[in-house]
N, C-alpha and C positions, 0 to 999 in steps of 0.2 A: 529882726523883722523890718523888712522896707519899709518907709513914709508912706502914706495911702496913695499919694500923688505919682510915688515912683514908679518906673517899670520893671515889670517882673519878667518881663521877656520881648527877646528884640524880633520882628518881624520885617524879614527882609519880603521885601515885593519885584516881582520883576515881571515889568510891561510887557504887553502886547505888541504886535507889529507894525510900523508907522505910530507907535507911539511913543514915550517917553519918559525919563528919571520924574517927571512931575506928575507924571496920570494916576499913581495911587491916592496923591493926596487933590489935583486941581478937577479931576473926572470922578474918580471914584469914591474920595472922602473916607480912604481907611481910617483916620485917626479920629475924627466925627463919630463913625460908627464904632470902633471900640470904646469909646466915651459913653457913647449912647448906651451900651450894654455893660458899662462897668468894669470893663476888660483894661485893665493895667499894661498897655502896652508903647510899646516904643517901634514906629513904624520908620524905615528906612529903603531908601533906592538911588540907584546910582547910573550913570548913562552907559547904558549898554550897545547902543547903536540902536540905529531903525530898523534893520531887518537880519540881525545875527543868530538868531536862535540862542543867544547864551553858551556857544561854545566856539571853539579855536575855530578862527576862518581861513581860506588861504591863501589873503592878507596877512595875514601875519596878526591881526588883531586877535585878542583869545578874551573874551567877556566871563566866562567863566573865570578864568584864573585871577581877571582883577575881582571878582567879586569875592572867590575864596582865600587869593591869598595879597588883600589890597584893603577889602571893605569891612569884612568881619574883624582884622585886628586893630584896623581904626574903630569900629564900634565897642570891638573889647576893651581896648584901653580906655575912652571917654565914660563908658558904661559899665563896664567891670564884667563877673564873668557870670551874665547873663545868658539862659538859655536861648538859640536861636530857632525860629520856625521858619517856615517857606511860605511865598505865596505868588502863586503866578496866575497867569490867562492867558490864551491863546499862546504865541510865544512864547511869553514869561511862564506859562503852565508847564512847556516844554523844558523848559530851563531848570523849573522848580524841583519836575521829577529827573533831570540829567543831572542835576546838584545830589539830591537826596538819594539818587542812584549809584554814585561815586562815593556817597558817603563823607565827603567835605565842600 
C-alpha cells in the first residue's frame, strides 16, 4: 500500500491554445485542487507547442508522439507503474480524446 503522501495515479494535462506546459499548474492549480479534495495525484505537462492540436503537424513536429512515446516512459520510470488519466481543454481536450482514441 502507498505512503498517504504518494500518488496513486499520474495525470497527464494537456493545454489549451496560446497556452502552455505551465497552465495546469500557474492558471488552473490542478495540484491545489486535488489536494483540496484529497485526490492522491501526480499532475504532469509538457511543451506541446501553441497551437498544435497534439498531433503530427506538417512540420515535421508530432506533439503526440513526444507525449506518448517521450513523456509517459520518463514518468514511468521516476514514478513506477502508475496508472495514467488524461485531462485536457480546448485544444488539450482535443488532444486528450485523439490520445485516449489511439488508445496510447
Amino acid at each position: 500500500m502507498p505512503a498517504r503522501d504518494e500518488p496513486r495515479a499520474i495525470v497527464l494535462s494537456l493545454y489549451g491554445k496560446g497556452a502552455n506546459q505551465f497552465a495546469p499548474f500557474d492558471s488552473l492549480h490542478l495540484p491545489d485542487a486535488a489536494a483540496h479534495v484529497g485526490a492522491p495525484l501526480s499532475i504532469a505537462s509538457a511543451d506541446g507547442g501553441e497551437d498544435n492540436y497534439w498531433h503530427k503537424r506538417a512540420n515535421g513536429t508530432d506533439a503526440h508522439a513526444m507525449l506518448v512515446e517521450e513523456l509517459v516512459p520518463l514518468l514511468t520510470r521516476r514514478l513506477g507503474g502508475l496508472p495514467f488519466a488524461l485531462h485536457g481543454y480546448s485544444m488539450g481536450g482535443y488532444g486528450a480524446l485523439l490520445t485516449a482514441e489511439r488508445g496510447r
